[in-house]
Structures are given as C-alpha cells and as structure tokens.
C-alpha positions, 0 to 999 in steps of 0.5 A: 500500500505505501508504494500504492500511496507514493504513485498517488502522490507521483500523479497527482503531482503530475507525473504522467505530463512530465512522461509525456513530454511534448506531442509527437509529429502527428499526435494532438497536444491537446490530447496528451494534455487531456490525459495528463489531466484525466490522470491527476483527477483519477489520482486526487481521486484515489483510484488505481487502474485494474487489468481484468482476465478479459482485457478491459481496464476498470479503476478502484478505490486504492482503499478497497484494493485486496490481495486479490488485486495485485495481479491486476493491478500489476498488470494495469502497471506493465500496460501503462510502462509498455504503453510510455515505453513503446511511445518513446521508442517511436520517438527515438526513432526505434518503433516498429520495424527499426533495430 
C-alpha cells in the first residue's frame, strides 16, 4: 500500500505530463494534455487502474484494493510502462520495424 500511496502522490503531482513530454509529429497536444489531466483527477481521486482476465481496464478505490488485486493491478502497471515505453521508442526513432 505505501508504494500504492507514493504513485498517488507521483500523479497527482503530475507525473504522467512530465512522461509525456511534448506531442509527437502527428499526435494532438491537446490530447496528451487531456490525459495528463484525466490522470491527476483519477489520482486526487484515489483510484488505481485494474487489468481484468478479459482485457478491459476498470479503476478502484486504492482503499478497497485486496490481495486479490495485485495481479491486476500489476498488470494495469506493465500496460501503462509498455504503453510510455513503446511511445518513446517511436520517438527515438526505434518503433516498429527499426533495430
């Protein structure tokens, strides 16, 4: 829970922005401005993405989290770290198709 409370803070704090960094050739500004914000509310909110069996992301109340959670929630983190890495490297130039 104190690593659960401390990515609370990252977020609200604006942490997903900072990641973003500026738009990609092609990718609206205001978009990425609209999910930063998306993602401090849900923070401030206190909720915490879930990855269910069938694919779909649902949010909780970090305090109605349980043991039976973490996977899920483990797996809402790999998405979100492959999703920002995946962006980084079509930024660097080594997205699909490119060594």
């Amino acid at each position: 829970m104190r690593e659960e409370r401390l990515e609370l803070e990252l977020r609200k704090a604006g942490q997903l922005a900072g990641l973003l960094g500026e738009a990609l050739p092609g990718e609206p500004a205001a978009e990425l401005r609209r999910l930063a914000s998306e993602d401090r509310r849900q923070a401030k909110e206190e909720l915490v993405a879930l990855v269910m069996r069938n694919g779909k992301v649902v949010y909780k109340h970090l305090e109605e989290l349980c043991a039976n959670d973490m996977p899920a929630r483990a797996a809402a983190n790999r998405l979100r770290m492959g999703w920002l890495k995946e962006r980084q490297d079509s930024w660097l130039g080594r997205g699909k198709g490119h060594p």
